[in-house]
N, C-alpha and C positions, 0 to 999 in steps of 0.2 A: 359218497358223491358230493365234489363241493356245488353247493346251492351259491346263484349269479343275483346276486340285488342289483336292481336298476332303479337308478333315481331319477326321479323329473329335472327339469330347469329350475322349476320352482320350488323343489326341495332343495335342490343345490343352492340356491341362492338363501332362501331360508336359513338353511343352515350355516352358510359361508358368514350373513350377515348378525344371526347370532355371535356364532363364533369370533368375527368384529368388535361386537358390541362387551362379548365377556371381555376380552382381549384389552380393550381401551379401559375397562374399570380396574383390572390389574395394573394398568400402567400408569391410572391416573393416582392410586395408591399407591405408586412408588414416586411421582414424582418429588424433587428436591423441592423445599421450602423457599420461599421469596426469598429470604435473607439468605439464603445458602452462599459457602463462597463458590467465586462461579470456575475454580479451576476444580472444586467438585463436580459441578454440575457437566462440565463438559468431558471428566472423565466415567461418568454414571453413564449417560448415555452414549457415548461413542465404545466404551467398553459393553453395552450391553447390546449394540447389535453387531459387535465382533464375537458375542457371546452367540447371538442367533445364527451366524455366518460360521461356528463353527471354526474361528481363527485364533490361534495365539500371535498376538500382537512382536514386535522386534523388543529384545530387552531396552532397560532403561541405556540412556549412550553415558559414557563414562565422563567423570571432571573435565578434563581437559576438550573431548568435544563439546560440552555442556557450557562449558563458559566460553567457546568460540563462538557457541550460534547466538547464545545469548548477545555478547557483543557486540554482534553483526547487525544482529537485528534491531537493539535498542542503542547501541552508539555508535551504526554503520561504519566499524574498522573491526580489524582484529584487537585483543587483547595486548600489553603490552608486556615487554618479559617479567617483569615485577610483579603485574595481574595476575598473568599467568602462573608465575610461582607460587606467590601466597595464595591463589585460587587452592594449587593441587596440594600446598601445607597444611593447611587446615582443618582442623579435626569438629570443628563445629558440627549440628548438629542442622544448623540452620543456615548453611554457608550459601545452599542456593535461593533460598529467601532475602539474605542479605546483599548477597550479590544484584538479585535483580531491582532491587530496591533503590540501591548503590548506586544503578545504571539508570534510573528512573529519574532519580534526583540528582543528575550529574549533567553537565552544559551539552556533552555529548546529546542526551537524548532529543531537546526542541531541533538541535542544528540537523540530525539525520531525522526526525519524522517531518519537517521541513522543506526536505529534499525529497523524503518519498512522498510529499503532499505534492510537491511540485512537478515532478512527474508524474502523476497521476491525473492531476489537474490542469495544468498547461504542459502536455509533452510537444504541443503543436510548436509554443513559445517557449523552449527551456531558457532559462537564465535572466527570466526578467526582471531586473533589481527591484520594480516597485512588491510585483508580487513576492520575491523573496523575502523579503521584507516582510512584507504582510505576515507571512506562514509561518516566520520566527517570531514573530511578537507574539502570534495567537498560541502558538506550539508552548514556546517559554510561559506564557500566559494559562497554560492548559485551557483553555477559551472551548466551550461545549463546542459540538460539532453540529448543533441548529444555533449557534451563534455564527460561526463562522460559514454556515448557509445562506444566514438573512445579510453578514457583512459582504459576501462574493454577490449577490443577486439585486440589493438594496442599499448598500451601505453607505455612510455619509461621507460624500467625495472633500468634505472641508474638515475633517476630520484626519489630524496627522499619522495615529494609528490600521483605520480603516481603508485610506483611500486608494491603498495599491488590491483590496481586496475587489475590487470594480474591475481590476484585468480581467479576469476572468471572463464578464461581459463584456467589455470592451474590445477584446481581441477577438471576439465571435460575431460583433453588433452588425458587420456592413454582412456576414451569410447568414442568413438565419436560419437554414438547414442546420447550417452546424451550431449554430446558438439550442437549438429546438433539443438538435439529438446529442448533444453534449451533455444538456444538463439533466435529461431524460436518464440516459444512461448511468453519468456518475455519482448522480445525488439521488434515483431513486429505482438504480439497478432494470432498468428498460430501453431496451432497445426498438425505439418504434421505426426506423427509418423504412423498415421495409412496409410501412404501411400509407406511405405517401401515396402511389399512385394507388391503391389498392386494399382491400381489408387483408391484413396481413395474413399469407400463403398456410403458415405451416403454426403460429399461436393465434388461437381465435381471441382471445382476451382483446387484442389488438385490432381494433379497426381504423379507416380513414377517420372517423370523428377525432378519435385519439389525438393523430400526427396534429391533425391543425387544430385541434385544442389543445393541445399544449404549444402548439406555434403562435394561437392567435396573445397568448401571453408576454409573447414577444413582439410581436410585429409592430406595433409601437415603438421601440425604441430605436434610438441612433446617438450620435458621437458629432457633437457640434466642433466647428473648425478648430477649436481648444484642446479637443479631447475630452473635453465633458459628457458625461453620460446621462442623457435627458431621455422622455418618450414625449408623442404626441398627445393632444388634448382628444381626438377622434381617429377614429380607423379599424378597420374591420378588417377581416381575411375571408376568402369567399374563394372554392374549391369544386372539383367537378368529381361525380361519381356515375358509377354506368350505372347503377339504379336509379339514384335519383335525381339526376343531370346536377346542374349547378346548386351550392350548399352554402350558405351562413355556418361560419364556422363557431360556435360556445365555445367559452372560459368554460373548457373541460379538464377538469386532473384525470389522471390513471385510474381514481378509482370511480368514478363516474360521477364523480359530486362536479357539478356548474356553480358559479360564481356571473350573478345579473349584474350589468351595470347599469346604473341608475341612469334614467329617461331625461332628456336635458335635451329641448327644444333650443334648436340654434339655425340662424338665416342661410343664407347663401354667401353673404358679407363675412358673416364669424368665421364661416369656413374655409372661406377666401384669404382671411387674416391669419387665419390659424397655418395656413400652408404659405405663406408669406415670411412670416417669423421662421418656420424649420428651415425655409431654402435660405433665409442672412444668415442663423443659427449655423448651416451647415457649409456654408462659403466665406464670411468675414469673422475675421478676429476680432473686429470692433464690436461687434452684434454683443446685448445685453444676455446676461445668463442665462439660462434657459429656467421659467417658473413650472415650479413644479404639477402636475395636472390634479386636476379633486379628484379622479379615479385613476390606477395606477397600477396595470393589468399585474407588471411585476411584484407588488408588493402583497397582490391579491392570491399568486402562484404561491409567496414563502407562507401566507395565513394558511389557506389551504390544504398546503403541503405539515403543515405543522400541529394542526390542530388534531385532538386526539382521535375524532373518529376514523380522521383519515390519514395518518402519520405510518401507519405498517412502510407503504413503500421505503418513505424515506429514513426511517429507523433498521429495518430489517438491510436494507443496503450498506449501512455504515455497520453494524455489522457484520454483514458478509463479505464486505471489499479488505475492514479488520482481517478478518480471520483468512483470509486469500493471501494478504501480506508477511504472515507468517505459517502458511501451510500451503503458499503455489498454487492451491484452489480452493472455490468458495465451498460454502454448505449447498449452496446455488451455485453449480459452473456450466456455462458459462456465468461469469460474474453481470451482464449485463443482458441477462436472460430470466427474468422474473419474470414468471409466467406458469398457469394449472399444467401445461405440459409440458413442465420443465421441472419434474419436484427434486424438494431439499433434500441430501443426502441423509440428514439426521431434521426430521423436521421439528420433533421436541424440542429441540438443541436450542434450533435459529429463534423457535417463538420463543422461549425461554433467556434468553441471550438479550433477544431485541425490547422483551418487559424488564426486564432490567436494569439495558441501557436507557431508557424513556426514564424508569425510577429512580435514575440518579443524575440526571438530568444531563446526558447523553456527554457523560467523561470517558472521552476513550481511551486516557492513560488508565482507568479503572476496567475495563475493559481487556487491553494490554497484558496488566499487568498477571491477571488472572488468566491471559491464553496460554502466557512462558511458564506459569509456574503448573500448570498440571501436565499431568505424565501424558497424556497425546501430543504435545509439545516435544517432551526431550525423548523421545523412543530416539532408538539407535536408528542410521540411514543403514545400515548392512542387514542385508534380508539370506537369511544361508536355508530359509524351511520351505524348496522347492521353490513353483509359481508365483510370483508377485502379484500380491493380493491388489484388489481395485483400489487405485486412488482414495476413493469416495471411503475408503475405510480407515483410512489415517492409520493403519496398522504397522506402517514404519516409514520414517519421517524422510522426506522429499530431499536428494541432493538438488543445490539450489546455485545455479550463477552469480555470482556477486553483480552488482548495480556498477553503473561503469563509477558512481563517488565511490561506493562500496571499495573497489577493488582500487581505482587511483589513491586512498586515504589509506589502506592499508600495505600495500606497495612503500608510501611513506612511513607509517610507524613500523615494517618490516626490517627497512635501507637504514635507519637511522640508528647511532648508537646507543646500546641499549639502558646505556651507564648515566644518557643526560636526562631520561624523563622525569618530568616533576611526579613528584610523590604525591600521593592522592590528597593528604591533606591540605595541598597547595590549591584549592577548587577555582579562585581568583587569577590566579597565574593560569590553572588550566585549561579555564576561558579562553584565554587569550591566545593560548600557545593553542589551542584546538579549532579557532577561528584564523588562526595561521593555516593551519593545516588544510582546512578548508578553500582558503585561496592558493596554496602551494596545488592543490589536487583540481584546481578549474579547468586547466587547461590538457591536462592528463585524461580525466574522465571525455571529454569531447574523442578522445582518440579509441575509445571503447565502446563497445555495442551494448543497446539495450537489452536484455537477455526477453526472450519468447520461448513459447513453446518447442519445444525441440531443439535448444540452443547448440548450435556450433559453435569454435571460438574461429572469427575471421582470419582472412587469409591477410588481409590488414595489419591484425594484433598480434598472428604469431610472426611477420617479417617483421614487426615495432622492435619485437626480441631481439630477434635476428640477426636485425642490421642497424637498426638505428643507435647514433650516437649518443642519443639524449639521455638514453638507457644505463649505458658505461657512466655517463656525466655526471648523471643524479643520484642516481642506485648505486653505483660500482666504485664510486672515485673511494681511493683508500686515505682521505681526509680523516682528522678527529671528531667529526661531527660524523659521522657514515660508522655502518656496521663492519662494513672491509678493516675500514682505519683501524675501529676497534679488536678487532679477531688477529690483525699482525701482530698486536700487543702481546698476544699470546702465544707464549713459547709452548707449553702442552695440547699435545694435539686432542685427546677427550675433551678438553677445557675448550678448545675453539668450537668442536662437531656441537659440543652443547650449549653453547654460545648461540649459536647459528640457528637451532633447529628450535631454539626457546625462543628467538628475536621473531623467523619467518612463521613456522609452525605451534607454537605455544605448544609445544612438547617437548619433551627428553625422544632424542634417537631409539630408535630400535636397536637390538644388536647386530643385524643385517646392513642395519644405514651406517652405524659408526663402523663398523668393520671395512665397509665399501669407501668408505671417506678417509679412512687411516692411512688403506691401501694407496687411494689417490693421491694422497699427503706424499708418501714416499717416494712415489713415480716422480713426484712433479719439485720434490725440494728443493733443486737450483733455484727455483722462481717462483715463491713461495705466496709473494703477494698476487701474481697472475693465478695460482691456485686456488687461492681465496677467493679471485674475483669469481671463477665460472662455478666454484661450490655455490657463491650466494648467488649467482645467476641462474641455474638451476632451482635453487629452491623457490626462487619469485617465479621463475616460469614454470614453476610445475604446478597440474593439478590441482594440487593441496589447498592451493592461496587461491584457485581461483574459483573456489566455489564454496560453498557453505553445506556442511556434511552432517 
């Protein structure tokens, strides 16, 4: 006869919280060492709770996809046919060590982390030359990322390098909702807006105090008739709640630390002058520059924000927005969802990631470089073992939409012939010819969607295909400079199919593609250059190029 044990509450909990307690000292004995490199680190832990999960991860993805994502990611295009061969030649041992290395210290990488800086940070204002600017200097620069914190929030407007980094605020100064919840959000992964009228619904973390203390940091500032970005010398923000009716708003950060400002007895006169000077300040161009205030609610927000007791927010953010950039979603997703009832997918990971990044004094190319080179990184995107396992497991790597630069820059190194690219050891020339490319793809990318969740490709982008001329013009014309031009040269038909499919895909055909392409060859040999056109028209509109596998 089986005998029924019945437990209390309080033995279950007992028990469950021993069990915790064992649990955490096994795993604090397995933790990785400080110095550890950190593409160990992150395949220790994301491999051991696919271990608890009971999953075998997607194999590793092969050369040729390996050095496409690479690409994409760290020099936002495809690889070029030349990369792509000596990529797959290669018998090194070290070839994907070198390669991301290669791509790290090559012009490509400042001009695309640039662009992803810049869409991340002004999507409201894409293309703003001062800010662009700004983001390649710092980017080229590898400029810490609490450097280029204090330069966007604080930095010195009389300063050549620094002073497009003030867009930022300046493009926010006249709403201050959106100044509050901007920088809430993407410098320190929180989303307060919902807690304006109200202590926020659904994360308790978040109260009204929050919203306007972190607004009264702002509310100070404005944008004299110049465009100069100045604050007031006084001024307060003052708020209503159903508890306790009207509220003095505290220099609150996120994590509940206040900042006093010093007590400075002033008349009715001073303050009369004080709002005198902002309104010339803010209507005549003659008005003198705006001096700077002895307290500086903004400068008080980057100390704050930076200082080691209370830096998790904005450290653990920049990593996780990192790691979101190249894996579609954070440790934390939503990305702007910090918060105890929002936890990390791997929380090991993120704490471990973010004492790292603070111990090397927040380089994100060190950071980077360590996400591409371990294996949760290059898993294969083809999942063939049943149900697709949770996101949150990195079990097999995310197909990904190209970025509309993404996909415009590569569209150009696809179309172009493949015979003129400079050779890598040319890095001076290839400045230059990749800053070409850059403004060849300005006008391209605006014709492209941002990709989101769930991306479709618009009814826009597949009639651009379709019908538009530009397409034939730029892409298609059978010119010496273009792919077409190149491929009539070729009298062998294998020799064009692999021409073709090395230029758009950085691969060698299947035997099913060149067969189907042979075929087409023969149908169509009267007009042989019109058959060329709609093969490499095909290949830019398909699929393949338009996403990251």
């Amino acid at each position: 006869m089986r005998k029924t044990v019945r437990l209390s509450w309080t033995s279950l909990w007992l028990f469950s919280t021993c069990f915790a307690w064992l649990t955490s000292l096994s795993l604090a004995a397995d933790l990785p060492p400080t110095d550890a490199p950190i593409e160990q680190v992150i395949d220790q832990f994301v491999n051991a709770r696919l271990m608890t999960e009971k999953i075998t991860p997607a194999p590793q993805a092969d050369d040729h996809n390996l050095l496409r994502r690479l690409s994409l990611d760290l020099a936002g295009r495809i690889p070029t046919t030349a990369e792509a061969q000596a990529f797959a030649a290669s018998t090194s041992p070290t070839k994907r060590v070198e390669l991301v290395d290669r791509l790290l210290a090559s012009p490509d990488f400042p001009l695309h982390q640039r662009n992803e800086l810049d869409q991340l940070l002004l999507a409201h204002k894409p293309n703003d030359g001062e800010f662009r600017k700004y983001l390649l200097w710092a980017t080229q620069q590898n400029r810490p990322w609490d450097a280029m914190f204090r330069d966007m929030l604080v930095g010195i407007e009389t300063d050549e390098n620094q002073k497009g980094a003030l867009t930022f605020v300046k493009s926010r100064a006249r709403e201050l909702d959106d100044l509050t919840n901007d920088t809430a959000s993407l410098f320190f992964g929180v989303n307060v807006s919902c807690a304006k009228c109200h202590d926020h619904p659904l994360a308790t973390d978040w109260k009204q105090d929050h919203f306007y203390g972190m607004t009264a940091f702002f509310s100070r500032t404005y944008l004299t008739k110049k465009n100069l970005l100045a604050e007031k010398q006084v001024g307060e923000v003052k708020f209503s709640t159903k508890k306790d009716g009207q509220k003095q708003a505290a220099f609150l950060f996120l994590t509940g630390a206040t900042i006093s400002e010093p007590t400075v007895e002033r008349t009715k006169e001073q303050l009369k002058e004080f709002d005198e000077v902002v309104k010339k300040q803010t209507q005549d161009d003659n008005a003198s520059p705006p001096e700077k205030p002895g307290f500086s609610p903004r400068e008080k927000l980057v100390e704050v924000a930076l200082r080691a007791e209370d830096n998790r927010f904005f450290a653990r953010n920049c990593v996780n927005r990192i790691w979101a950039q190249f894996f579609s979603r954070g440790i934390v997703d939503p990305v702007d969802q910090m918060h105890s009832a929002n936890a990390p997918s791997h929380p090991e990971l993120l704490d471990w990631l973010t004492r790292d990044l603070v111990a090397h004094g927040y380089d994100m190319k060190r950071l980077i470089r360590g996400i591409v080179l371990s294996q949760t990184y290059s898993r294969s995107s083809e999942w063939t073992a049943g149900e697709l396992p949770s996101a949150a497991l990195y079990a097999v790597a995310k197909v990904k939409p190209l970025t509309p630069r993404q996909y415009a820059l590569s569209l150009f190194i696809a179309a172009i012939n493949p015979t003129q690219w400079l050779a890598a050891d040319q890095p001076d020339k290839w400045t230059q010819r990749r800053e070409q490319l850059e403004n060849e793809a300005n006008g391209w990318a605006n014709m492209f969607e941002v990709p989101g969740e769930g991306f479709q490709v618009a009814v826009d982008e597949a009639l651009l295909f379709t019908n538009n001329k530009r397409i034939e013009d730029e892409f298609l014309r059978d010119s010496g400079d273009r792919l077409v031009g190149y491929l009539k040269t070729l009298s062998d038909d294998s020799a064009m199919i692999d021409a073709a499919f090395w230029s758009v895909n950085s691969r060698s055909p299947r035997d099913d593609e060149r067969a189907a392409l042979k075929e087409y060859l023969q149908k169509h040999a009267a007009d042989r250059v019109v058959a060329l056109r709609q093969i490499v028209w095909a290949l830019l509109a398909s699929p393949e190029l338009r996403v990251s596998y």
